[in-house]
N, C-alpha and C positions, 0 to 999 in steps of 0.2 A: 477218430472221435475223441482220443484222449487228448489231442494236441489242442482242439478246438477249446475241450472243457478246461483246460488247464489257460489256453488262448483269453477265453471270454473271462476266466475268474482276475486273472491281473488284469485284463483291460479295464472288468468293472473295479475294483481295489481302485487303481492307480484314479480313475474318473472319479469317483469318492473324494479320495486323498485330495488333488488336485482342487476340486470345486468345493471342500472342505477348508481345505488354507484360504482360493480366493474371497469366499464368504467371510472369514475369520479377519481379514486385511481388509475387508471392503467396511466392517463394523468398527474395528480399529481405526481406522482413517477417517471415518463419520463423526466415529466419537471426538477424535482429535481436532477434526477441522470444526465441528459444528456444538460441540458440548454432548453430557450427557444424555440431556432432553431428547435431541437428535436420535439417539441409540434406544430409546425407552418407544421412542414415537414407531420406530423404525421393526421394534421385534412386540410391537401391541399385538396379542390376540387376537385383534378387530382390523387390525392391516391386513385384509383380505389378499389383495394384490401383489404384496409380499408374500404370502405364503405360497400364491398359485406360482410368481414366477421359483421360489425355491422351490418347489415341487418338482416341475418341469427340468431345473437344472439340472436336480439329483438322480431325476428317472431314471435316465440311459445307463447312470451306472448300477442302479437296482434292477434294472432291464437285463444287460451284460449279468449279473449276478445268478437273478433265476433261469436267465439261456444255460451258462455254465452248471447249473442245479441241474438242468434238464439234461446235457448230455452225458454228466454223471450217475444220476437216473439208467440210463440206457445203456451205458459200460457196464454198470453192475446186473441188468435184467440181464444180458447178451453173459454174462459170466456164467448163471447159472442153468442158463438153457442149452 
């Protein structure tokens, strides 16, 4: 159980980390190729579509995050029973 919770907490980190930079590079590059406009149009409040797909990218590693929560949870009930 401890291999798993320690397992699931770097995989969620590193999927963070990861789809964190590519987000940050993909705004960068927007900005660069298309102007500012581009970058303001792209992170509006009102760009629904935007948000749902960040949403979705970021899950898995918020996902991996509370797995790892959970079978920490469980090493520590299992310690004191």
């Amino acid at each position: 159980m401890r291999f798993l919770a320690i397992f699931f907490q770097a995989l969620g980190y590193l999927w963070l980390a990861v789809v964190g930079i590519v987000i940050v590079m993909g705004i960068t590059g927007l900005g660069s190729k298309d102007g500012f406009s581009a970058v303001q149009k792209l992170l509006s409040p009102f760009n629904l579509p935007n948000l749902v797909v960040t949403l979705l990218t970021l899950a898995p590693g918020i996902g991996f995050l509370l797995l790892a929560d959970i079978f920490k949870q469980k090493i520590k009930s299992k310690l004191f029973f």
